[in-house]
Backbone as CSV, one residue per row, in Angstrom:
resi,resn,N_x,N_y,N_z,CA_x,CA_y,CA_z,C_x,C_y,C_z
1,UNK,50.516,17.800,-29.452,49.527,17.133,-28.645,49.332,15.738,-29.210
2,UNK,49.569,14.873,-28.630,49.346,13.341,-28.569,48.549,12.620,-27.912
3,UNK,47.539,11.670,-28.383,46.401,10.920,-27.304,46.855,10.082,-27.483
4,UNK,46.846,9.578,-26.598,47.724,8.176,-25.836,45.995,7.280,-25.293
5,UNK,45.976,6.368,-25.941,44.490,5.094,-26.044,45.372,4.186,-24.615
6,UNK,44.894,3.262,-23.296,45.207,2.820,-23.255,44.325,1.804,-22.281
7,UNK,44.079,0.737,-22.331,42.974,-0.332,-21.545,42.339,0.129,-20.380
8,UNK,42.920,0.710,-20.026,42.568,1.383,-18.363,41.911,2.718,-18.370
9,UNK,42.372,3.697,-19.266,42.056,5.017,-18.646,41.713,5.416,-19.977
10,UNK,41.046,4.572,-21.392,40.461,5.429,-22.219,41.376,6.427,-23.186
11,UNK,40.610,7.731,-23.778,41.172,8.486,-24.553,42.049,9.633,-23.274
12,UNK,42.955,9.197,-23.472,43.726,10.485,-21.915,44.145,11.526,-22.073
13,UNK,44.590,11.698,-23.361,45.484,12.595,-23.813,44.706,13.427,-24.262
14,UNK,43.801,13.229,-24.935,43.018,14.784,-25.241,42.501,15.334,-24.376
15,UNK,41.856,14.523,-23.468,41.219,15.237,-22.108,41.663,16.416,-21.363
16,UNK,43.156,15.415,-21.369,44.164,16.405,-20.854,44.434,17.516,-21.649
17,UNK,44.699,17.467,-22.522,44.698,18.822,-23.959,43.744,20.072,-23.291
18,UNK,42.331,19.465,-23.409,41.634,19.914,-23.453,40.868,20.627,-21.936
19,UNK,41.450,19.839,-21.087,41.692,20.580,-19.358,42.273,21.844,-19.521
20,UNK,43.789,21.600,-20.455,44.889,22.777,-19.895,44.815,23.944,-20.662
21,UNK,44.026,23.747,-21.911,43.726,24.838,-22.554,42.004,25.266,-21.947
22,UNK,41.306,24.819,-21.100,40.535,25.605,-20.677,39.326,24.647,-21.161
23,UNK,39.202,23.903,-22.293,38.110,24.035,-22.701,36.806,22.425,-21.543
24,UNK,37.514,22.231,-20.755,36.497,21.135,-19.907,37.013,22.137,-18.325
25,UNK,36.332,22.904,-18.095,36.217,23.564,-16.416,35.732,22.931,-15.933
26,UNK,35.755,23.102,-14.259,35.319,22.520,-13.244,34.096,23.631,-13.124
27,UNK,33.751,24.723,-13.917,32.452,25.513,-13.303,31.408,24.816,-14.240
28,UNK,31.833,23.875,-15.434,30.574,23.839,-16.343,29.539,22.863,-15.907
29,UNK,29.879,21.931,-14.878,28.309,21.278,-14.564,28.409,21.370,-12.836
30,UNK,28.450,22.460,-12.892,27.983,23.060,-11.331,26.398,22.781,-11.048
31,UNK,25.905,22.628,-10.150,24.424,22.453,-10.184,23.987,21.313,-10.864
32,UNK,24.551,20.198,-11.452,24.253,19.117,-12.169,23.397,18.543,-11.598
33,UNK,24.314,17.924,-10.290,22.983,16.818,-8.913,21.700,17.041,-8.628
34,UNK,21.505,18.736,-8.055,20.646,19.355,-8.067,19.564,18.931,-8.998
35,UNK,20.130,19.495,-10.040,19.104,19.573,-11.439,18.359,18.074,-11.347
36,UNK,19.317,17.029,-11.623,18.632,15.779,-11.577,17.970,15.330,-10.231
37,UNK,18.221,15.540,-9.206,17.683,15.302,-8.160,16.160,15.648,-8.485
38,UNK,16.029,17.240,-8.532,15.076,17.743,-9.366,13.640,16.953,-10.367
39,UNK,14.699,16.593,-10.935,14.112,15.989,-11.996,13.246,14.680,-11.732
40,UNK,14.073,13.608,-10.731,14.092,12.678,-10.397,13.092,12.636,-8.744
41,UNK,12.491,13.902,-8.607,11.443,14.087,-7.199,10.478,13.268,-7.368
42,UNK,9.869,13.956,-8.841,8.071,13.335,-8.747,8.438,11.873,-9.290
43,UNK,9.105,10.968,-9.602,9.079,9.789,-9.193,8.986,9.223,-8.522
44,UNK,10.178,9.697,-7.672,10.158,8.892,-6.117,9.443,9.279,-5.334
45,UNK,8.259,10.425,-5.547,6.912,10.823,-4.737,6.247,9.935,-4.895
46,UNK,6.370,9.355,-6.802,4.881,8.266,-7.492,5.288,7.223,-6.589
47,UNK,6.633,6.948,-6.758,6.955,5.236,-6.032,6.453,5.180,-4.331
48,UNK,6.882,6.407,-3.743,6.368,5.842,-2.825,4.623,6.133,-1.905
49,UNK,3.835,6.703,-2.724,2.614,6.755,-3.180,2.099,5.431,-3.412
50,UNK,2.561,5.071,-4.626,2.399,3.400,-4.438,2.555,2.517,-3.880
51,UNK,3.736,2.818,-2.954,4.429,1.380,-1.907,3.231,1.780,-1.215
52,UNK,2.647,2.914,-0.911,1.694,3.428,0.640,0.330,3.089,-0.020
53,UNK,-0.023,2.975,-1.093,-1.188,2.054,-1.437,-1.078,0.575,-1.403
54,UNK,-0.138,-0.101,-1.857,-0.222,-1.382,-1.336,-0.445,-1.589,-0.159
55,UNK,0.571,-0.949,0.506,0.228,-1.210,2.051,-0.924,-1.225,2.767
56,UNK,-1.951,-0.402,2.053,-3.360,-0.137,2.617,-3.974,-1.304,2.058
57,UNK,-3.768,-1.855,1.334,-4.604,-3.131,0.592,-3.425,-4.241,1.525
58,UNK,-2.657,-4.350,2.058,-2.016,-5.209,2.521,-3.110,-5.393,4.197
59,UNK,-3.218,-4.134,4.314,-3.910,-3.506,5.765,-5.392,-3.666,5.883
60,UNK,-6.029,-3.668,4.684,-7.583,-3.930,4.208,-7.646,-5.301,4.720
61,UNK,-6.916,-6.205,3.960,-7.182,-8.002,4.004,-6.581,-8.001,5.245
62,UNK,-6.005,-7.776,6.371,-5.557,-8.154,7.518,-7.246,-7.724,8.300
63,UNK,-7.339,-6.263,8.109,-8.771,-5.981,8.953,-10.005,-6.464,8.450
64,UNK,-10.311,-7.223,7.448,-11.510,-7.551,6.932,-11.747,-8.978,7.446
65,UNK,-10.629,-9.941,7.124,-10.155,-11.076,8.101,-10.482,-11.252,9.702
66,UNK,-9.880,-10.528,10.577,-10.227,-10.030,11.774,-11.558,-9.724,12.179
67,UNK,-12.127,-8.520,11.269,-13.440,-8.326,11.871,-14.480,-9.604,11.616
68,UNK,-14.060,-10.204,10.258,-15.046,-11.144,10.359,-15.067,-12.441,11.320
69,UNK,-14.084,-12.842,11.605,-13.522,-13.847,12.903,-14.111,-12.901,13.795
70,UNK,-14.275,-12.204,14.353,-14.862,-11.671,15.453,-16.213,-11.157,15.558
71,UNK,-16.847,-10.680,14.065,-18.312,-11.208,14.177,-19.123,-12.604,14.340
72,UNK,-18.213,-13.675,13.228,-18.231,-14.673,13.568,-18.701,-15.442,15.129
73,UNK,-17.750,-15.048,15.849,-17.694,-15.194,17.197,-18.427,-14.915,18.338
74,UNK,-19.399,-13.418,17.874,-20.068,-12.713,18.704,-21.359,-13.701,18.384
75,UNK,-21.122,-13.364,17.121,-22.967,-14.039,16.708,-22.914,-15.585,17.162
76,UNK,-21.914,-16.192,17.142,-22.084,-17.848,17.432,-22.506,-17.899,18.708
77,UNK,-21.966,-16.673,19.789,-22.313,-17.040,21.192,-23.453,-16.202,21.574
78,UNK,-24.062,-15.385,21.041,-24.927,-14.971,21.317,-26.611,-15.268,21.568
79,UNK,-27.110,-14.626,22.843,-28.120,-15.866,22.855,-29.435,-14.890,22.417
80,UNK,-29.410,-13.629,22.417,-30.482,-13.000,21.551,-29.914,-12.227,20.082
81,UNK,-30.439,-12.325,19.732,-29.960,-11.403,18.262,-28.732,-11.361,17.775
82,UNK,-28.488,-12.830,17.273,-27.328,-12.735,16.281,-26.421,-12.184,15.601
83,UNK,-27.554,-11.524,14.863,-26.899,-11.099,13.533,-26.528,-9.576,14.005
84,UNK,-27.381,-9.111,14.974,-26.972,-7.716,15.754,-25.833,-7.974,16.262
85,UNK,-25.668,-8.820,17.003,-24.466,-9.117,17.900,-22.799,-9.124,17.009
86,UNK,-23.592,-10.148,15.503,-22.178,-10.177,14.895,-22.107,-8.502,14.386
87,UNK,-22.829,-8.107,13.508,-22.801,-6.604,12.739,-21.710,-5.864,13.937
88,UNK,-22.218,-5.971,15.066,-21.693,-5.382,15.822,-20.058,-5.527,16.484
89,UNK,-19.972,-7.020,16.074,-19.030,-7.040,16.758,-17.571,-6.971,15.551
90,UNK,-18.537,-6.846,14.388,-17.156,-6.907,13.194,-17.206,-5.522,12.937
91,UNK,-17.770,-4.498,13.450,-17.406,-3.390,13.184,-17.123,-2.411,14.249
92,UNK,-16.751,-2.932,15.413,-15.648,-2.477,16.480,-14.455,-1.608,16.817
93,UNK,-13.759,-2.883,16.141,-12.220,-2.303,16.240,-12.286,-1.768,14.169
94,UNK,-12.842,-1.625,13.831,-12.449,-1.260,12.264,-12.429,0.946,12.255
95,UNK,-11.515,1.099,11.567,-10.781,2.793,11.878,-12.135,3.093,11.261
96,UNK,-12.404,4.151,11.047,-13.469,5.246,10.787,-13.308,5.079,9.249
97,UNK,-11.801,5.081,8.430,-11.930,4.937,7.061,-12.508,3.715,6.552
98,UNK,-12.397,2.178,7.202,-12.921,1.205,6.197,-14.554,1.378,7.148
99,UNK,-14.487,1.653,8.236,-16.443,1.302,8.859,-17.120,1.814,7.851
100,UNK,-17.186,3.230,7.272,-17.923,3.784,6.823,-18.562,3.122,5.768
101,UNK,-17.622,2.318,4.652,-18.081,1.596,3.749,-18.142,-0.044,3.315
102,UNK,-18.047,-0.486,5.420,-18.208,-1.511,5.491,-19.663,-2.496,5.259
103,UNK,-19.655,-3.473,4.371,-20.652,-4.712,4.449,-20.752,-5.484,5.187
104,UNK,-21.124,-5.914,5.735,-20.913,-7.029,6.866,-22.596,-8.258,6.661
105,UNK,-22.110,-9.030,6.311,-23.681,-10.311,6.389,-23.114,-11.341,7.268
106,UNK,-24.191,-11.741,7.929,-24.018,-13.163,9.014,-25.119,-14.079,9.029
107,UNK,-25.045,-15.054,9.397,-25.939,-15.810,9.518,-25.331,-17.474,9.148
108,UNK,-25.665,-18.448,8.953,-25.607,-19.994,8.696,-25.979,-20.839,8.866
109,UNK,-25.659,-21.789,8.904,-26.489,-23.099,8.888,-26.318,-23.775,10.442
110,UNK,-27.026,-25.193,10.681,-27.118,-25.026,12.084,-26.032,-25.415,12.911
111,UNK,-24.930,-25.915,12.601,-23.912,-25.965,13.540,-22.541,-24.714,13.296
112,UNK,-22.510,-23.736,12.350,-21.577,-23.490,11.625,-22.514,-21.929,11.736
113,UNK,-21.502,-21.080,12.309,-22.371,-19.724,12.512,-21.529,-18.667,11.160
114,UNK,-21.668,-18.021,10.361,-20.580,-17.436,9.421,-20.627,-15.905,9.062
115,UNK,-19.558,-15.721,9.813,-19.612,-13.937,8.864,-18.963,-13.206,7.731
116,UNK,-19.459,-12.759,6.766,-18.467,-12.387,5.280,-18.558,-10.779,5.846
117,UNK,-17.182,-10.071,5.978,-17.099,-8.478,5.620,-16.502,-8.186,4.282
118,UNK,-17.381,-7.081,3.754,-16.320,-6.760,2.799,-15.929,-5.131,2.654
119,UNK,-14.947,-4.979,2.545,-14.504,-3.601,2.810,-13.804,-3.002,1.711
120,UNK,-13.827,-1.502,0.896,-13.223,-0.885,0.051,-12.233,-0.403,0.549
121,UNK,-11.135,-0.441,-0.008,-9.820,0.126,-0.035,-9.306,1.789,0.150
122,UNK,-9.342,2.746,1.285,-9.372,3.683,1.059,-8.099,4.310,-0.045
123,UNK,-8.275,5.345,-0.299,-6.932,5.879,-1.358,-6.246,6.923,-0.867
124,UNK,-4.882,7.001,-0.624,-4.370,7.801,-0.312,-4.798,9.611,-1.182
125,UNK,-5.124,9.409,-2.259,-5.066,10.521,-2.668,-6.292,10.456,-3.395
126,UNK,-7.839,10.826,-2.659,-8.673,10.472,-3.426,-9.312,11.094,-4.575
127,UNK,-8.805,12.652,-4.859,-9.050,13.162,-5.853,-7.959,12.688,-7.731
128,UNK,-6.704,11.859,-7.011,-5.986,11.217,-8.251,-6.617,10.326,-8.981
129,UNK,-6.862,9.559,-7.839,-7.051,8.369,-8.522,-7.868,7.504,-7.720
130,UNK,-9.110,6.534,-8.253,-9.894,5.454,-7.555,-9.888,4.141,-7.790
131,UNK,-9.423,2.953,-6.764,-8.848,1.920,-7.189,-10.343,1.157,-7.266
132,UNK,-11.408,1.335,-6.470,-12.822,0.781,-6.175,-12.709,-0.901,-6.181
133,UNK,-11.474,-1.152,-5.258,-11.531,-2.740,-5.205,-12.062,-2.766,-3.758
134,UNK,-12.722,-4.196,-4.089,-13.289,-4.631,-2.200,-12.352,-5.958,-2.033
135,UNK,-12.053,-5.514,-1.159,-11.686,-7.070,-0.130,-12.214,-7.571,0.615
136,UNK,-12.703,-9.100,0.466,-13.588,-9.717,1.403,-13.424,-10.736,2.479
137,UNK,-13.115,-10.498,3.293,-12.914,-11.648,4.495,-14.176,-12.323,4.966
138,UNK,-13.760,-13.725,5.343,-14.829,-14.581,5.416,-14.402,-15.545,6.936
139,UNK,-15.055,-15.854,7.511,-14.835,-16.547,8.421,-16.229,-17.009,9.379
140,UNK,-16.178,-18.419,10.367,-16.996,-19.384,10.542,-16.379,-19.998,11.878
141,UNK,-17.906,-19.906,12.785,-17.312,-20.346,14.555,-18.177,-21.428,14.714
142,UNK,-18.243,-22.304,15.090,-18.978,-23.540,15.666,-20.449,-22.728,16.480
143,UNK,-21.544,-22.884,16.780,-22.701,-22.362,17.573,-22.364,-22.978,18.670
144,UNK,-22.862,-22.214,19.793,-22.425,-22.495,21.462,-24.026,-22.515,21.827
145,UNK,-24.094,-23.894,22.305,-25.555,-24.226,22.990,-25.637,-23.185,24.156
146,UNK,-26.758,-23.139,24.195,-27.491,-21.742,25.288,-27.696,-22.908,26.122
């Protein structure tokens, strides 16, 4: 038996040795993929757990933005009760998960009508883990003479 070294293909010759006398089978890492696949689940559960929390904080600052431009808006044109009008109108279109623990203040100065929402981040998995960040959108409509 001779091992033959050569740039390309490594130690060859023993391999081969060691094929024909039995001792490297094709039954000994049966189930290998498996196993690591296995292994390799609750990661790619964590990772994409996480991509699906960003996304909700990507989804928070888009709807906190929005509602407040649109309280903004209600309350600037409104000719009785303002601040009812905005409360109301920034918490509309918002899903049942951020309303519940929505803030919403309005009010401003006299040409410049302004509404701040601020909204907590729901969590995908709320018994894991609590991120307790708020995101606050802010936004401001000109007042419309009555």
């Amino acid at each position: 038996m001779t091992t033959t070294r050569t740039a390309r293909s490594g130690i060859r010759g023993r391999i081969t040795a060691l094929r024909d006398r039995g001792g490297l089978g094709r039954n000994r890492d049966r189930g290998q993929t498996a196993v690591e696949f296995l292994g390799m689940t609750p990661f790619i559960i964590l990772i994409m757990l996480v991509l699906w929390e960003c996304a909700l904080i990507g989804y928070t600052f888009s709807l906190a933005g929005n509602a407040a431009d649109v309280g903004a808006r209600k309350g600037s044109g409104a000719e009785f009760a303002p601040g009812a009008a905005c409360r109301q109108g920034a918490l509309k279109d918002l899903p049942d998960a951020w309303s519940e623990s929505a803030d919403v203040s309005c009010g401003g100065g006299s040409g410049l009508y302004e509404a701040t929402v601020k909204l907590k981040v729901p969590v995908l998995v709320p018994g894991l883990f609590d991120l307790d960040t708020e995101i606050t959108g802010k936004a401001g409509s000109p007042r419309e003479d009555q």
